[in-house]
MISEMAR-714474 format. One line per 2 residues: their letters; for each residue x negated, y negated, z of N, C-alpha, C, O, CB. Coordinates in steps of 0.1 Angstrom, whole numbers, plus 5000, padded with zeros to 4 digits. Atoms other than C-alpha are relative to their C-alpha. Glycine has a CB too. Layout:
BEGIN
a) X,Y,Z,X,Y,Z,X,Y,Z,X,Y,Z,X,Y,Z; ... $
***
This chain:
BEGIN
xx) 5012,5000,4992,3091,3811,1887,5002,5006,5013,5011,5001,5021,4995,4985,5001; 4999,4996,4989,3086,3834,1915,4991,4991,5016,4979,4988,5018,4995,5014,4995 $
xx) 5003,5008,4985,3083,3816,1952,4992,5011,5011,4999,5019,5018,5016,4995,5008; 5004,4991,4987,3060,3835,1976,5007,5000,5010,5013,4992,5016,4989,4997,5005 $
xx) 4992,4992,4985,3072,3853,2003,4991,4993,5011,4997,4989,5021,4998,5019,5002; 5009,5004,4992,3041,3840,2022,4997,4985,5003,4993,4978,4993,4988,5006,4996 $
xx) 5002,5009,5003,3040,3809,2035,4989,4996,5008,4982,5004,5015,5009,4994,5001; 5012,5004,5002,3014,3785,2039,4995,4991,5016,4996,4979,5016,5000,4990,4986 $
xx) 5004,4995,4987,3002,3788,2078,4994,4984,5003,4985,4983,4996,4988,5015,5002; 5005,5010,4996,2992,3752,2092,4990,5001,5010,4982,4992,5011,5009,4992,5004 $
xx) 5011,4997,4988,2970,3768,2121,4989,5009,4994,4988,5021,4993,5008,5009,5013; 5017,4989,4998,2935,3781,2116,5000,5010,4999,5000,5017,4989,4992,5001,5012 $
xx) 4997,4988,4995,2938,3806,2135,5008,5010,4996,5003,5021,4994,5003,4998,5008; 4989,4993,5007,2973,3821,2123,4997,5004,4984,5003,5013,4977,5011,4991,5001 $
xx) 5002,5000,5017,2957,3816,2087,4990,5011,5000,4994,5023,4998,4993,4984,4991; 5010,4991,5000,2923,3834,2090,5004,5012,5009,4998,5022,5005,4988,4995,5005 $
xx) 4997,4986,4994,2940,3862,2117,5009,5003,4985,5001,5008,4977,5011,5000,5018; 4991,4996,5007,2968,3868,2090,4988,5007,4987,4988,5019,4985,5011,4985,4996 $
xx) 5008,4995,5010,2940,3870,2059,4990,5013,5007,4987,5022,5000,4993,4986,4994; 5009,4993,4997,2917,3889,2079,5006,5014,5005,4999,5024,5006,4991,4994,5010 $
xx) 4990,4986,5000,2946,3918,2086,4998,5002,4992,4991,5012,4991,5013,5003,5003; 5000,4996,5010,2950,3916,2049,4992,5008,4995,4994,5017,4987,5002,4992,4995 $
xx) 5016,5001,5009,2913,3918,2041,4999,5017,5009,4997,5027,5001,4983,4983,5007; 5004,4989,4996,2911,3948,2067,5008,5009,4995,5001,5018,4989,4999,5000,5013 $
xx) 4995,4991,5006,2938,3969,2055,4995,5003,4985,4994,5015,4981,5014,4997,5002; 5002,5000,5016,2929,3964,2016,4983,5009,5002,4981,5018,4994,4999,4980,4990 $
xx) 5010,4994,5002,2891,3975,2027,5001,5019,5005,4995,5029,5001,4991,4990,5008; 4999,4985,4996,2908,4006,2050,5000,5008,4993,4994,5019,4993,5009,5004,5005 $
xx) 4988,4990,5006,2928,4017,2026,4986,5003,4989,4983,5015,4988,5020,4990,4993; 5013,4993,5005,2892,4017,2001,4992,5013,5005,4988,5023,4999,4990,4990,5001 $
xx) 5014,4993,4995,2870,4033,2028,5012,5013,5008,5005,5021,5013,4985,4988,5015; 4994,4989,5000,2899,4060,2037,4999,5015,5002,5001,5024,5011,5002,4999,4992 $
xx) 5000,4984,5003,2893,4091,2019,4984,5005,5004,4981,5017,5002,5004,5004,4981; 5011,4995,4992,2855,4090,2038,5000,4999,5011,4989,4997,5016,4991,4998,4997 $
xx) 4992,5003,4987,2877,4086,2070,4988,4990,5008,4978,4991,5016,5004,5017,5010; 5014,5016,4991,2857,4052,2081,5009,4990,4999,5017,4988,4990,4982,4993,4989 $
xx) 4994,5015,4996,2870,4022,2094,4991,4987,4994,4979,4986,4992,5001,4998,5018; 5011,5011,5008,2863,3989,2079,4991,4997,5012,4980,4996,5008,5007,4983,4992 $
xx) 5008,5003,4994,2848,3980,2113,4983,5009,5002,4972,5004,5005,5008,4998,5010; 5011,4988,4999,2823,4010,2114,4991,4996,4987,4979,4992,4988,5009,5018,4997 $
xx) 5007,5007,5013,2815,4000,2077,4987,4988,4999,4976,4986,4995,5012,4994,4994; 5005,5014,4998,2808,3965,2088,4987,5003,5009,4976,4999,5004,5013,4989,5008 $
xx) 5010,4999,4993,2785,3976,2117,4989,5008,4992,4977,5005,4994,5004,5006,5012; 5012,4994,5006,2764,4000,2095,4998,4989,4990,4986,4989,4988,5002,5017,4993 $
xx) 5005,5009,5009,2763,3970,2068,4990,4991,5009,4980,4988,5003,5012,4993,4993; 5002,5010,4992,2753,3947,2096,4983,5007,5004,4973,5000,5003,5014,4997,5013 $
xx) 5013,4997,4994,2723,3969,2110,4991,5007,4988,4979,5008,4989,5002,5010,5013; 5007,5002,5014,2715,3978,2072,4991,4990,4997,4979,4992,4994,5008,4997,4990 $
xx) 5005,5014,5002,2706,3944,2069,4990,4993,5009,4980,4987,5005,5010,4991,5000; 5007,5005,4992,2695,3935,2105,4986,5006,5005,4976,5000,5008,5008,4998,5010 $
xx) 5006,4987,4999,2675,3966,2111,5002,5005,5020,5012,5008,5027,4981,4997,4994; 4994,5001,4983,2672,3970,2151,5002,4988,5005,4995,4979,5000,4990,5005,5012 $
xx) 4993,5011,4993,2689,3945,2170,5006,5009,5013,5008,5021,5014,5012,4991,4990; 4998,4995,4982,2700,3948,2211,5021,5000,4995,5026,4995,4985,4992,4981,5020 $
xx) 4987,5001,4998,2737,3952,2214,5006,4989,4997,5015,4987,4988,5002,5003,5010; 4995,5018,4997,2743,3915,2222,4996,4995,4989,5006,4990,4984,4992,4990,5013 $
xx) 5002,5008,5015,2726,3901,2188,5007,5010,4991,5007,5008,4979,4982,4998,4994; 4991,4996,5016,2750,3928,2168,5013,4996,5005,5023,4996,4998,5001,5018,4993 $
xx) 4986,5007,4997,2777,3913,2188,4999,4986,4997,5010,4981,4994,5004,5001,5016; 5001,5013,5002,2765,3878,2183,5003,5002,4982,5014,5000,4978,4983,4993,5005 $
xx) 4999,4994,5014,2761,3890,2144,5015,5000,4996,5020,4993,4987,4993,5016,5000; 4988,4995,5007,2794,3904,2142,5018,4986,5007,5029,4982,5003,5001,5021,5008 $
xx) 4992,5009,4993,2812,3879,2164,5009,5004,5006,5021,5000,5007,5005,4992,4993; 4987,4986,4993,2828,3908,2183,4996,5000,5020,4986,5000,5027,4993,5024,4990 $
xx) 5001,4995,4988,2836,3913,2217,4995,5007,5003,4995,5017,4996,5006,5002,5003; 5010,4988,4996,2811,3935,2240,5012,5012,5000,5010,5022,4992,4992,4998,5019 $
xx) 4993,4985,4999,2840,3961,2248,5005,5001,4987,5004,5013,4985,5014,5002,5012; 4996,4989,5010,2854,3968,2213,4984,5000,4994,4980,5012,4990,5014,4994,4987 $
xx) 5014,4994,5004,2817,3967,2202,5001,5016,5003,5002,5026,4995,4988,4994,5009; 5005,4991,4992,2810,3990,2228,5011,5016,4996,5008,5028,4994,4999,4992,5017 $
xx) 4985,4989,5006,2842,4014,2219,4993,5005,4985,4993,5016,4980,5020,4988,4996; 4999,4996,5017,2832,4013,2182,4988,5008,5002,4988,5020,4997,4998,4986,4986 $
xx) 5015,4994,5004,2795,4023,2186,5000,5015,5010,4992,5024,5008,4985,4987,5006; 5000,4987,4992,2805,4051,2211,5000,5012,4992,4993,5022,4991,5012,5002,5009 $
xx) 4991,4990,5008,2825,4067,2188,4985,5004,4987,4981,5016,4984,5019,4991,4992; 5008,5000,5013,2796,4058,2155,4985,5009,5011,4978,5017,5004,4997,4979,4991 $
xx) 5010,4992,4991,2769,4074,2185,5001,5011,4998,4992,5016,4991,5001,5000,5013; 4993,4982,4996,2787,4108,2190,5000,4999,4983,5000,5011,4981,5021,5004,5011 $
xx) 4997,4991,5013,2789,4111,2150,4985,4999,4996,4982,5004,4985,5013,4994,4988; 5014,4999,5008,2749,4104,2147,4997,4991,4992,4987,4991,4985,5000,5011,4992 $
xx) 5003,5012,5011,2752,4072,2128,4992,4990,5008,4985,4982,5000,5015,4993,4994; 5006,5009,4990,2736,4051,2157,4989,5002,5002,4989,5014,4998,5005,5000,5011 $
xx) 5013,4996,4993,2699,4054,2170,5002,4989,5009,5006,4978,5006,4985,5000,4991; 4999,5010,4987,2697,4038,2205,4985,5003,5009,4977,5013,5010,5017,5004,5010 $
xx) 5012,4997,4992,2669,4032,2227,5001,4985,5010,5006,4974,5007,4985,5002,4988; 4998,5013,4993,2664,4009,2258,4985,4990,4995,4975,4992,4989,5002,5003,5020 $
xx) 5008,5008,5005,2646,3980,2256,4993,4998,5012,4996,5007,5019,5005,4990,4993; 5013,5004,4992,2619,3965,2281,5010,5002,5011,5008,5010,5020,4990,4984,4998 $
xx) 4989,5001,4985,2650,3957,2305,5008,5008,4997,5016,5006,4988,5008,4986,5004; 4988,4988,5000,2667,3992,2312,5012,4994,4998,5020,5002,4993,5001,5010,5013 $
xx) 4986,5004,5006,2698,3971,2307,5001,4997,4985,5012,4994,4980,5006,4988,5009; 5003,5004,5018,2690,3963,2269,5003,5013,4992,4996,5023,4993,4982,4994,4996 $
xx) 5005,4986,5012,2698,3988,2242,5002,4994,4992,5010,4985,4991,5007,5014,4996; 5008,5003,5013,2681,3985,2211,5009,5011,4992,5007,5023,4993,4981,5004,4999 $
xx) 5000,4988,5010,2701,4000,2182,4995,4998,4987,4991,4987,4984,5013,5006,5000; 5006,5003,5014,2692,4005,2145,5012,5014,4992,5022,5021,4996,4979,5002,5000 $
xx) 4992,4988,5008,2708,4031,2122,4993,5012,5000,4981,5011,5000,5003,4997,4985; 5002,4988,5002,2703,4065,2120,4999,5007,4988,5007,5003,4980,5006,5005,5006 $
xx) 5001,4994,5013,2693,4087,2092,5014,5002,4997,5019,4995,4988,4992,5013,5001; 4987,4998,5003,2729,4103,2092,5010,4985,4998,5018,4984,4989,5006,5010,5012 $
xx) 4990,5013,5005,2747,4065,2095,4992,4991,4986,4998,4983,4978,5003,4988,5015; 5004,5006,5016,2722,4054,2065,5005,5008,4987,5006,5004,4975,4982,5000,4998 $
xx) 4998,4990,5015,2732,4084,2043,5019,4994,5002,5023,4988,4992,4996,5026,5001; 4986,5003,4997,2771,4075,2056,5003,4986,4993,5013,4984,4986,5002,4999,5017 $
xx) 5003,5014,5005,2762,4039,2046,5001,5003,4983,5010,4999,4976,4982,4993,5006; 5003,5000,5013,2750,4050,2013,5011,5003,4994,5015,4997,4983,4990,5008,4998 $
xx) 4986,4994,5007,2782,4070,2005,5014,4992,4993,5022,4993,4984,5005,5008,5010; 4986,5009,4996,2807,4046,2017,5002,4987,4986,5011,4982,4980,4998,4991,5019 $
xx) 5000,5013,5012,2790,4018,1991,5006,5001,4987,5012,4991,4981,4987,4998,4995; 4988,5003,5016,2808,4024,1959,5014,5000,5001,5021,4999,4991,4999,5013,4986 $
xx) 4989,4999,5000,2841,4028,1976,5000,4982,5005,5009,4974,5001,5006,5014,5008; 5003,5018,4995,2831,3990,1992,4997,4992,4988,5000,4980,4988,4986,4998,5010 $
xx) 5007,5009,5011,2816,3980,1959,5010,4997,4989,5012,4989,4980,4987,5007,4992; 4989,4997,5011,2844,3990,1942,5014,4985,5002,5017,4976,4994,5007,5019,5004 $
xx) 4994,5013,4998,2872,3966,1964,4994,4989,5003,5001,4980,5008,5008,5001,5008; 5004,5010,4999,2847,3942,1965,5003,4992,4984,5003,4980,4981,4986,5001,5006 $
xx) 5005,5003,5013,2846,3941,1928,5019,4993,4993,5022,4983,4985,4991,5019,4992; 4984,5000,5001,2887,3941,1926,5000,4988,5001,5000,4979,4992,5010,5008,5011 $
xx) 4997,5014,4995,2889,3914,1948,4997,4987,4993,5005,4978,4990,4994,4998,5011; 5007,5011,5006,2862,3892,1935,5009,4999,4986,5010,4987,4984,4982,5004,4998 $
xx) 4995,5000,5015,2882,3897,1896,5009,4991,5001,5009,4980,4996,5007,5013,4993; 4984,5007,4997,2916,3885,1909,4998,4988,5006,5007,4979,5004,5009,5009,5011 $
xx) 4995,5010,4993,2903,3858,1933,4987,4988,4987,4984,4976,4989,4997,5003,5022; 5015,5010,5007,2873,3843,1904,4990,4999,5007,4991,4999,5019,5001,4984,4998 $
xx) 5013,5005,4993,2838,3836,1909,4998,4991,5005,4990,4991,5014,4990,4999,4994; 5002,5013,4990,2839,3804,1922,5005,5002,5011,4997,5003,5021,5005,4988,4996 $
xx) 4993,4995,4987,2865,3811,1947,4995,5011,5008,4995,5009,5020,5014,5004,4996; 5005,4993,4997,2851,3840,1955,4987,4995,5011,4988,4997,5023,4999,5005,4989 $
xx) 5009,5007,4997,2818,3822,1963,5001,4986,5011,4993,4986,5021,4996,4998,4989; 4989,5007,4992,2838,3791,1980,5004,5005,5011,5005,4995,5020,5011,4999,4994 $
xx) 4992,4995,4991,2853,3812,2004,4989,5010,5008,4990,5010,5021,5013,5008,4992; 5008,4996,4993,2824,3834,2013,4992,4987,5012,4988,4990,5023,4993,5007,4989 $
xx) 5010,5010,4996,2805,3800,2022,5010,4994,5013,5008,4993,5025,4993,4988,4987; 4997,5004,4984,2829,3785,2043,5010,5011,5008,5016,5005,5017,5009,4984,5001 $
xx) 5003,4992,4991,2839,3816,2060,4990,5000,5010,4993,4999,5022,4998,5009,4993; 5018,5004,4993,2797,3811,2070,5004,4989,5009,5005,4990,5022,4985,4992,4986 $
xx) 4999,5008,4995,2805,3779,2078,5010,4999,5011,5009,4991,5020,5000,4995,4993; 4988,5001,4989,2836,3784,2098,4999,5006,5013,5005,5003,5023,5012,5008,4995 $
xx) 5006,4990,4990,2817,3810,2120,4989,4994,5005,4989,4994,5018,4996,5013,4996; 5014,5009,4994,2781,3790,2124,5010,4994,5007,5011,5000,5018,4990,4989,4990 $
xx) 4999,5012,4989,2804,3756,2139,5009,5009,5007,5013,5000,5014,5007,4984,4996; 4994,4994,4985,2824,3780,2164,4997,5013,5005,5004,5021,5011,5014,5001,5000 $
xx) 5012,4993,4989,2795,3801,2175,4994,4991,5005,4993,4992,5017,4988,5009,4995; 5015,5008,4993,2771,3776,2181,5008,4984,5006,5001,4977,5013,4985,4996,4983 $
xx) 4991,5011,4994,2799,3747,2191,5015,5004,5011,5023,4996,5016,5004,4990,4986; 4987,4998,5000,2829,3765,2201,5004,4994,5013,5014,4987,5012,5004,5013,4997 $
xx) 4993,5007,4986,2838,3753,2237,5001,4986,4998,5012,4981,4997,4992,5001,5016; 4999,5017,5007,2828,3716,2227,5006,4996,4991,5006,4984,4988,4990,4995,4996 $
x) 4987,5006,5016,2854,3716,2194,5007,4993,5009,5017,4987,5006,5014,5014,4989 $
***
């Protein structure tokens, strides 16, 4: 019987940073050969879904810091995947997707669908499902509680 190399992380934190490298390299290494980052991915999935949202609610959304936000969407700007516009308060921008980051979106999906589909095989549907939910849950109680834990 083979003994994992990996052992079994007592901290939170160390556990979900460790899996969430995993998770990002396994999605890179998918989205690759249409030179896209899983974070880029994630933000066109995120405003797929949200449609326009201000900066600050796809940072709330994503659970991301303003400066690498702000870094990522520069870069997804300059390639045309972004639509931006201010909002009532010239400090507000409104973005949404762009024609070019919806067709980018569209492309990227079967190389996403594909290690989603991997994953989901190897890890079971339940687990699968399990793990999505408290993921959810892990993120709701430390957004909406986190200084008071």
């Amino acid at each position: 019987m083979e003994r994992s190399l990996v052992p079994k992380l007592p901290c939170m934190c160390g556990s979900f940073r460790r899996t969430s490298r995993a998770l990002t390299q396994l999605y890179e290494n998918a989205l690759r050969p249409l030179g896209f980052r899983a974070t880029q991915f994630t933000i066109l999935q995120a405003l797929s879904l949200a449609g326009e949202v201000t900066q600050s609610q796809l940072g709330e959304i994503l659970a991301m810091d303003s400066t690498t936000l702000t870094r990522t969407l520069q870069i997804m700007s300059r390639e045309g995947w972004i639509a931006e516009r201010r909002g009532q308060d010239r400090r507000e921008r409104r973005l949404r997707l762009a024609k070019p980051g919806e067709t980018q979106f569209k492309r990227a999906l079967p190389f996403w669908e594909k290690v989603q589909s991997r994953l989901r095989h190897q890890l079971g549907e339940q687990t699968w499902k399990n793990l999505l939910e408290i993921t959810h849950q892990v993120t709701e109680v430390i957004t909406t509680q986190g200084d008071s834990l």
